[in-house]
C-alpha positions as CSV (number, residue, x, y, z in Angstrom):
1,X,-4.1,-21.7,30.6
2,X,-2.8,-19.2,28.8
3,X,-5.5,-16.4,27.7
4,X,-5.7,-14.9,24.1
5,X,-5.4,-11.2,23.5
6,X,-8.7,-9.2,22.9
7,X,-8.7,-7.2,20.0
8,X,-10.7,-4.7,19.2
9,X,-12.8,-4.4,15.7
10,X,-13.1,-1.2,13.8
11,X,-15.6,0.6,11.2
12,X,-14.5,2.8,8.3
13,X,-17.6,4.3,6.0
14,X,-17.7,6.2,2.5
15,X,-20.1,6.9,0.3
16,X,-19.6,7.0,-3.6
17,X,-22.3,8.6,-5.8
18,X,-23.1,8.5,-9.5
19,X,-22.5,11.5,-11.2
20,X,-22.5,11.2,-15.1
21,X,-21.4,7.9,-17.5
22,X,-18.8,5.9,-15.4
23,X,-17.9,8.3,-13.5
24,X,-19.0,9.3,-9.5
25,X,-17.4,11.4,-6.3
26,X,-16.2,8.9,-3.7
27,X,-16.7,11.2,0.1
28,X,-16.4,10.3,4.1
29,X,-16.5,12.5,6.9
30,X,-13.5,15.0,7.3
31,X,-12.0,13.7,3.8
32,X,-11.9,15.7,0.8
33,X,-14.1,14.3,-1.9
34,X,-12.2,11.8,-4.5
35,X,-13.9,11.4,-8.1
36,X,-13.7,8.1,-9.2
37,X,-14.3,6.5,-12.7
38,X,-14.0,4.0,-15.3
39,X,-10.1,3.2,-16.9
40,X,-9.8,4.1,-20.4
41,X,-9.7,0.0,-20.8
42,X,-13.2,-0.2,-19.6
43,X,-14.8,3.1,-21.4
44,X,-13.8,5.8,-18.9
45,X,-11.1,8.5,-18.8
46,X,-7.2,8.8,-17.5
47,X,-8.8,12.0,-15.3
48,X,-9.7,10.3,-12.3
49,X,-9.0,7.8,-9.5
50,X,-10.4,4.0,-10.8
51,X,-11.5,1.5,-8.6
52,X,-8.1,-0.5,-10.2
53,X,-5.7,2.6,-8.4
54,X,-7.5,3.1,-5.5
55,X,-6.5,-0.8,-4.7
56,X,-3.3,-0.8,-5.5
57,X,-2.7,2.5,-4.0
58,X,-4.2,1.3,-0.9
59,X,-1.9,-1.6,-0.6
60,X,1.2,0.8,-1.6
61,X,0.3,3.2,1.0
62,X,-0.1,0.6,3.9
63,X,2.9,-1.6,3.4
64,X,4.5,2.2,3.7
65,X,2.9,3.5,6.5
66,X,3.2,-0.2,8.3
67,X,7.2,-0.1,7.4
68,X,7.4,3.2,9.0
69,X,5.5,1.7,12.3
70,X,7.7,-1.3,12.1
71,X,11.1,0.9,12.0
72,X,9.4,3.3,15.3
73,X,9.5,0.0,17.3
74,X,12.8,-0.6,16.5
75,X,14.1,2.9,17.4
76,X,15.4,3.5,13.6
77,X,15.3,6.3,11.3
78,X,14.1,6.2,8.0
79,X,15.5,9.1,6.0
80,X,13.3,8.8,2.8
81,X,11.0,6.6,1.5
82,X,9.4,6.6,-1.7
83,X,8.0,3.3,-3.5
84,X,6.4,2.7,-6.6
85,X,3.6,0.1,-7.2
86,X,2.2,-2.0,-10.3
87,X,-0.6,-4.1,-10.3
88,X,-1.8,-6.7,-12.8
89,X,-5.6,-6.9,-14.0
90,X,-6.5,-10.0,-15.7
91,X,-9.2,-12.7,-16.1
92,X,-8.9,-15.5,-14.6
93,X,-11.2,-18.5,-13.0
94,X,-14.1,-16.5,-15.0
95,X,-13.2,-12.8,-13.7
96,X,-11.6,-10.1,-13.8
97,X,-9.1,-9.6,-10.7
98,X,-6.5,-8.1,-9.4
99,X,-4.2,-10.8,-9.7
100,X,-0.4,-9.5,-9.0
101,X,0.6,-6.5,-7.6
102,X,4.7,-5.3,-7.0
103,X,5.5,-2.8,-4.7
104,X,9.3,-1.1,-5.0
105,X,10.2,0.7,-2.0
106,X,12.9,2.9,-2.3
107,X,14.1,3.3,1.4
108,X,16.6,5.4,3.0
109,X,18.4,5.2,6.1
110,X,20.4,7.4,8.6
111,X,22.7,4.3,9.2
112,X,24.3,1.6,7.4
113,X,24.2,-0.3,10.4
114,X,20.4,-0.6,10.2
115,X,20.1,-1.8,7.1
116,X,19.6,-5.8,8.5
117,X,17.1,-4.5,10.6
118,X,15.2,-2.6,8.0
119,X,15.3,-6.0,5.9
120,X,13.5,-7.4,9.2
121,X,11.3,-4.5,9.1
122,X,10.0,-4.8,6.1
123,X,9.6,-8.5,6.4
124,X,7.0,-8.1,9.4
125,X,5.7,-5.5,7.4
126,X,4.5,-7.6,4.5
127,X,3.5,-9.9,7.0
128,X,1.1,-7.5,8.9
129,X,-0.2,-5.1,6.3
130,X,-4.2,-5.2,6.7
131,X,-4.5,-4.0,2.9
132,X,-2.3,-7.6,2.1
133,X,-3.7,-9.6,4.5
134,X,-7.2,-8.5,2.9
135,X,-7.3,-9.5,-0.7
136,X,-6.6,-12.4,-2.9
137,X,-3.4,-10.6,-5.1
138,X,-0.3,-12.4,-4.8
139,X,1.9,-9.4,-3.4
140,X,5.7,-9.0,-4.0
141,X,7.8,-6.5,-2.6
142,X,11.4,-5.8,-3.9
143,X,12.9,-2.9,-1.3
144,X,16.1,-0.9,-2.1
145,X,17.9,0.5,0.9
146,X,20.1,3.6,0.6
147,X,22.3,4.5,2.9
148,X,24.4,7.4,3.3
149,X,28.3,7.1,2.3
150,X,30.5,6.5,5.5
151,X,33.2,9.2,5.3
152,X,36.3,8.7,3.2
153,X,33.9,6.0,0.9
């Protein structure tokens, strides 16, 4: 019988803390405090990280940091990356959620040889983000590999 793998679980802690009208200081050990607030859609002010951001930038930054994992175990080089992310806010089955969110990586590579590979990369990386894996969005991402011009191109 074959036996299943043992993973381990993990803990991550913050703390957030009012501070004045919709607005607080998001902290955790060893990180520098974050202050948080409102959207100007729901009375707050363009000034500060919102709950809305802090999602979608969570996804953005783990499909990135996952892609970048993916490429290691493939031995490839990644020369730039840069992506841009847009999520969609609406109401729906009786509240408000995050319902759509579109993540545009703008990848380069050393070779264009690895540019199936990368495809393959990113494809187990959409499929093994945590952040994706953890919420209800539908997530789309649309990459855009660059690779350098072979000489006399």
């Amino acid at each position: 019988m074959e036996q299943k793998k043992a993973y381990r679980s993990f803990q991550f802690e913050n703390v957030v803390a009012w501070t004045s009208q919709f607005r607080g200081t998001l902290s955790a050990s060893e990180h520098p405090n974050v202050e948080v607030g409102n959207p100007p859609v729901f009375k707050g002010t363009p000034d500060v990280w919102c709950p809305e951001d802090l999602l979608i930038g969570a996804l953005n930054a783990c499909l990135m940091l996952t892609f970048v994992y993916q490429m290691q175990r493939r031995k490839l080089e990644v020369v730039a990356y840069e992506s841009s992310a847009q999520g969609t806010l609406e109401h729906h089955a009786g509240k408000h959620r995050v319902t759509r969110i579109l993540v545009q990586p703008r990848i380069s590579l050393k070779s264009g040889h690895d540019t199936q590979a990368a495809r393959e990369a990113m494809k187990d990386t959409v499929d093994s983000c945590m952040i994706s894996n953890s919420i209800l969005a539908t997530v789309k991402v649309d990459p855009h590999f660059d690779v350098p011009l072979q000489p006399g191109q």
